[in-house]
C-alpha positions, 0 to 999 in steps of 0.5 A, spaced: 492 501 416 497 497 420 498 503 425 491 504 426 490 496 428 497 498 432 493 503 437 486 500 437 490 494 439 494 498 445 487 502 447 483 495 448 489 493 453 489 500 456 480 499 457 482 491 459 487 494 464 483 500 468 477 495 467 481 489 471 483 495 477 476 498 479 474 490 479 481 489 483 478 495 488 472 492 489 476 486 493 480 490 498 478 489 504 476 496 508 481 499 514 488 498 514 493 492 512 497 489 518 504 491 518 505 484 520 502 482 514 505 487 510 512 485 512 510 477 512 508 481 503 516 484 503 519 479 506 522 483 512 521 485 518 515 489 521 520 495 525 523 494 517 515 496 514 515 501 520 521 506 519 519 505 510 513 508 512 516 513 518 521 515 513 517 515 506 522 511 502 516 506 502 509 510 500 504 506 502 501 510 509 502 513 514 505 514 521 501 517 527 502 519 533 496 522 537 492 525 530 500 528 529 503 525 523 510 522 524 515 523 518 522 522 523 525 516 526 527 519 532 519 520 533 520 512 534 521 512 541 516 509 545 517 514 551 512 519 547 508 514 547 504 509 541 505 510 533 499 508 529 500 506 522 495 506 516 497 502 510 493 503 504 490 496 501 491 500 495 497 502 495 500 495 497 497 493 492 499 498 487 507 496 489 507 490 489 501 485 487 498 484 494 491 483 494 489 484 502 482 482 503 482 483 511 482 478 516 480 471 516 476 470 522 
């Protein structure tokens, strides 16, 4: 008996969590985060938040230069031209509890 209340204990706070998340969802603001937000979120710096993302040892958007992902750090180099970053309000958030809910305008 006591196993049972055990696992519907555990199944309640299970529906609590994924409940909590889809409602989380909903307050993420569209389009990408900042890097400068996001770096100001880690406690580093942008060009810090930049080679995470380039390298992939900080799985929270991607890099892209021209439609072309860019996964190498030598492709930073300003000389061909502009790197756009995207960085996911859900993937952020994920990792470290950082609602982004866009900008105040």
């Amino acid at each position: 008996m006591e196993e049972f209340a055990v696992e519907r204990r555990y199944s309640l706070m299970e529906e609590f969590a994924v409940e909590r998340r889809y409602s989380l969802m909903e307050e993420f603001a569209g389009g990408s985060v900042p890097v400068s937000t996001t770096a100001k979120v880690f406690g580093k710096d942008a060009s810090w938040v930049r080679a995470g993302i380039i390298s992939g040892w900080l799985p929270i958007g991607k890099a892209t230069r021209n439609g072309q992902l860019i996964t190498k750090l030598d492709d930073m180099n300003s000389k061909y031209g502009r790197i756009n970053f995207y960085i996911s309000p859900k993937l952020l958030f994920e990792l470290t509890g950082y609602i982004w809910k866009g900008d105040k305008k």
